[in-house]
C-alpha positions as CSV (number, residue, x, y, z in Angstrom):
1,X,111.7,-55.9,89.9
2,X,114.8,-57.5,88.3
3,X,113.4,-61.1,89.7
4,X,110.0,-60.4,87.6
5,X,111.6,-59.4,84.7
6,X,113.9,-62.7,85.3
7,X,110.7,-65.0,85.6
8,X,108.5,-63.2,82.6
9,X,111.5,-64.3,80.6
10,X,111.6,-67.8,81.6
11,X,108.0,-68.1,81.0
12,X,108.7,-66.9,77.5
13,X,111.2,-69.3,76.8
14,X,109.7,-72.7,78.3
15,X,106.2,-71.4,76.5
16,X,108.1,-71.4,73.3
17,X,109.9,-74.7,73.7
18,X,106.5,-76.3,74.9
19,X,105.1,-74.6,71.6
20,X,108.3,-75.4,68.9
21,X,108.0,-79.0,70.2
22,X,104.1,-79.6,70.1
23,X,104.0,-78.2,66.7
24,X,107.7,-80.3,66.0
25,X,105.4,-83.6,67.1
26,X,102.4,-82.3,65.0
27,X,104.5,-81.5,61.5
28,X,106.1,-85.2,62.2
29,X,102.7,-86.8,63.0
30,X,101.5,-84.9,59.6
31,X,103.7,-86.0,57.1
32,X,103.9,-89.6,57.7
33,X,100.2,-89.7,56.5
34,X,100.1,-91.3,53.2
35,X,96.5,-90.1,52.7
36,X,97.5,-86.0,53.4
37,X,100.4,-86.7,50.5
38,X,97.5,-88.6,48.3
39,X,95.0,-86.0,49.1
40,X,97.3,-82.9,47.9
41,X,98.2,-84.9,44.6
42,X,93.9,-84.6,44.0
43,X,93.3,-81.3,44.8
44,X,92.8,-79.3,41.3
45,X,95.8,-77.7,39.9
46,X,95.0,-74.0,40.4
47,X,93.8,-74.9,44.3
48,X,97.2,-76.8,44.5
49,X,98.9,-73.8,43.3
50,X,97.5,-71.1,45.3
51,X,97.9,-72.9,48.5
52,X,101.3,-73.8,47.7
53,X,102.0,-69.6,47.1
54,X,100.1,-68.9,50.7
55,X,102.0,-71.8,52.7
56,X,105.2,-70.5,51.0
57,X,104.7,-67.0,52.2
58,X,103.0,-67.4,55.2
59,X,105.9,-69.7,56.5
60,X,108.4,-67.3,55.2
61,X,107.3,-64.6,56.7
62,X,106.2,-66.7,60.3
63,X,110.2,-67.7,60.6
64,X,111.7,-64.5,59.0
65,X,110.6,-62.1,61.9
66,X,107.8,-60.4,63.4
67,X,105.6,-59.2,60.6
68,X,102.0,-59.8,62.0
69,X,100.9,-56.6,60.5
70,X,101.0,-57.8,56.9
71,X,101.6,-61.5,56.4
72,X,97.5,-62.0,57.2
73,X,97.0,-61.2,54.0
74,X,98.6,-64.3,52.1
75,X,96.1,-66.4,54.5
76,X,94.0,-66.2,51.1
77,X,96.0,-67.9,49.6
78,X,95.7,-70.9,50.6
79,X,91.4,-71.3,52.0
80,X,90.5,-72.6,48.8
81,X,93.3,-75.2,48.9
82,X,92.0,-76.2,52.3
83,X,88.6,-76.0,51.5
84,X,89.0,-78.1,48.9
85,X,90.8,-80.8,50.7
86,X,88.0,-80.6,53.7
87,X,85.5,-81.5,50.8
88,X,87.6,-85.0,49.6
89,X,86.2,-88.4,50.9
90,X,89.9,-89.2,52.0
91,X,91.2,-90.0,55.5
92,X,89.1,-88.5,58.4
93,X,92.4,-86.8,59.7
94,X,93.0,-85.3,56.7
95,X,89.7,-83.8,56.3
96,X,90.2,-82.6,60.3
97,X,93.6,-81.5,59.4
98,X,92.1,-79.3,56.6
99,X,88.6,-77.7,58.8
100,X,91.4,-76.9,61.5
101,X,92.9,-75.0,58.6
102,X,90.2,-73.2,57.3
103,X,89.1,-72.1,60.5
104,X,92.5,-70.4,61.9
105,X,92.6,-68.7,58.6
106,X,89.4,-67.5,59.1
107,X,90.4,-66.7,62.8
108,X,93.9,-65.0,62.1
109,X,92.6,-62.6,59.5
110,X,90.4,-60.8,62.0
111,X,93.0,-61.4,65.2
112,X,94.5,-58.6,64.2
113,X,91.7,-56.0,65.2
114,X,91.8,-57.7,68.9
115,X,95.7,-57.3,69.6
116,X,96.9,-55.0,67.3
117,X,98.9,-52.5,69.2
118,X,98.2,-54.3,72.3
119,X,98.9,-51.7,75.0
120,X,99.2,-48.6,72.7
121,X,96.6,-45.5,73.3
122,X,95.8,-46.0,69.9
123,X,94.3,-49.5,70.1
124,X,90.8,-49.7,69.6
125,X,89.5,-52.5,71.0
126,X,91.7,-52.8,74.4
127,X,89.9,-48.9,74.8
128,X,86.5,-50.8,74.3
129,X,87.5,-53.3,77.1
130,X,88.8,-51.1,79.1
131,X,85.7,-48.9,79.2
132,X,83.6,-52.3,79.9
133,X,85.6,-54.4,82.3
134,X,88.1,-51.8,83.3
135,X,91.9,-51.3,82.7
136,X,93.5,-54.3,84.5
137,X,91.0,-57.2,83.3
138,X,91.2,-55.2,79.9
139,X,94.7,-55.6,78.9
140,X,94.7,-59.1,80.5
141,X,92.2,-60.3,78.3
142,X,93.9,-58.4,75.4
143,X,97.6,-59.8,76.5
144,X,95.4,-64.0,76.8
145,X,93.9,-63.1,73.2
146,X,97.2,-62.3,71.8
147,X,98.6,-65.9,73.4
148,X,95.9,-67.7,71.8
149,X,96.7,-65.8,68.4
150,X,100.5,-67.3,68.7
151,X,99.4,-70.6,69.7
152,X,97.1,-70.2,66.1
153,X,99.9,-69.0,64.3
154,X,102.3,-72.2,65.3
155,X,98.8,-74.8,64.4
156,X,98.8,-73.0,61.0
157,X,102.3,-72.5,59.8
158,X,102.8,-76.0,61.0
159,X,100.2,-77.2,58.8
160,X,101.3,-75.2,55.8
161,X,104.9,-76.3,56.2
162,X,103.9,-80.1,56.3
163,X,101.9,-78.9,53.0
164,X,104.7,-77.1,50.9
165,X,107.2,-80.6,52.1
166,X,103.9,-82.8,50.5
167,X,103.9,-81.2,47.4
168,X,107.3,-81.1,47.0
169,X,107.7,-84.5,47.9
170,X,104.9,-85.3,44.8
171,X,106.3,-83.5,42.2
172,X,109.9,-84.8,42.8
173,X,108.8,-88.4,42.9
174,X,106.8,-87.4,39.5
175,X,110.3,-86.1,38.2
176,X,111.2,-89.5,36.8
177,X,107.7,-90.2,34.8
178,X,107.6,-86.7,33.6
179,X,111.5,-86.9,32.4
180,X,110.6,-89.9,30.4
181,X,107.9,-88.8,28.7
182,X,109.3,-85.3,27.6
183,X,112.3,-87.6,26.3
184,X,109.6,-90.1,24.5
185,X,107.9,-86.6,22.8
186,X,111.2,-85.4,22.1
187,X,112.3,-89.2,20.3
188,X,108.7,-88.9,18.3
189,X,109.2,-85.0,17.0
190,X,108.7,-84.8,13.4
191,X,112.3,-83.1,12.9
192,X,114.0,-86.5,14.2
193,X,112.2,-88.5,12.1
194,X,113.4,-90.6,9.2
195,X,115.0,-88.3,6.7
196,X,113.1,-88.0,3.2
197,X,114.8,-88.3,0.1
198,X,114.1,-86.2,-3.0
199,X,114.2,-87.5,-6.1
200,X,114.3,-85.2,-9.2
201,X,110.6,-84.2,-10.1
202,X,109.6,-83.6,-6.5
């Protein structure tokens, strides 16, 4: 018994390395695309906003603990971001990059109702398996759905990640333009223009 404990958590650990270095290897591959970068500058300012708020809170919550339960929610967030940028005639991998979004969003809203409470008496749909393929096939299938969901969760928070770095890698490089030209509307405001003189009868 102690062995199998010993092994599950072994399994655990090399899954998660195999996992923190695909999606290391992905975010990498990601953010040396000029075109993703270029593509996130385009996308409409209210789009580029809300996706910037849902890969912001997804990622925080992804990395600050187990919070499956409600973090889903901020998914909406960022679809019409990604749906935007699956719409742009830019680079094919961009536009792949941004379906593969869309549809793990789609996919991890409703994961929930497949492995929440995964093992509990009160989970509904491991009681509907289990009443159609029986217990043991039942919670494996449950326990291989939940896999797949972390596997999703890793593609997706990888993806947001490389998107909050884009952005933020715009807006500072915009930082000098935008400096100089609040300095050039400061330079032409009417209060620092050439004083008047009054003479008497003015």
């Amino acid at each position: 018994m102690h062995r199998g404990l010993v092994m599950v958590g072994l399994v655990k650990i090399a899954t998660f390395a195999v996992l923190f270095l695909a999606m290391a290897a992905w975010f990498f591959r990601i953010v040396r695309w000029s075109n993703f970068r270029f593509a996130l500058a385009r996308l409409p300012e209210p789009e580029k906003i809300y996706l910037v708020i849902g890969a912001t809170l997804i990622g925080g919550c992804f990395f600050a603990g187990s919070s499956i339960g409600y973090r889903g929610i901020h998914l909406l967030f960022a679809l019409p971001g990604l749906l935007a940028m699956a719409r742009m005639k830019d680079d094919l991998r961009v536009r792949r990059a941004a379906k593969l979004g869309c549809v793990l969003v789609v996919a991890l809203t409703w994961v929930g109702f497949f492995t929440w409470q995964a093992g509990s008496a009160e989970a509904l749909f491991p009681q509907i398996l289990t009443a159609l393929i029986g217990n043991t096939f039942g919670i494996r299938l449950t326990h291989f759905l939940w896999f797949l969901s972390e596997i999703a969760w890793w593609q997706i928070v990888t993806l947001f990640v490389a998107i909050v770095i884009g952005c933020c890698s715009n807006w500072f490089e915009a930082l000098p333009e935008w400096g100089a030209c609040c300095i050039d509307r400061f330079r032409a405001c009417k209060c620092f223009g050439p004083k008047r003189t009054f003479t008497a009868g003015q």
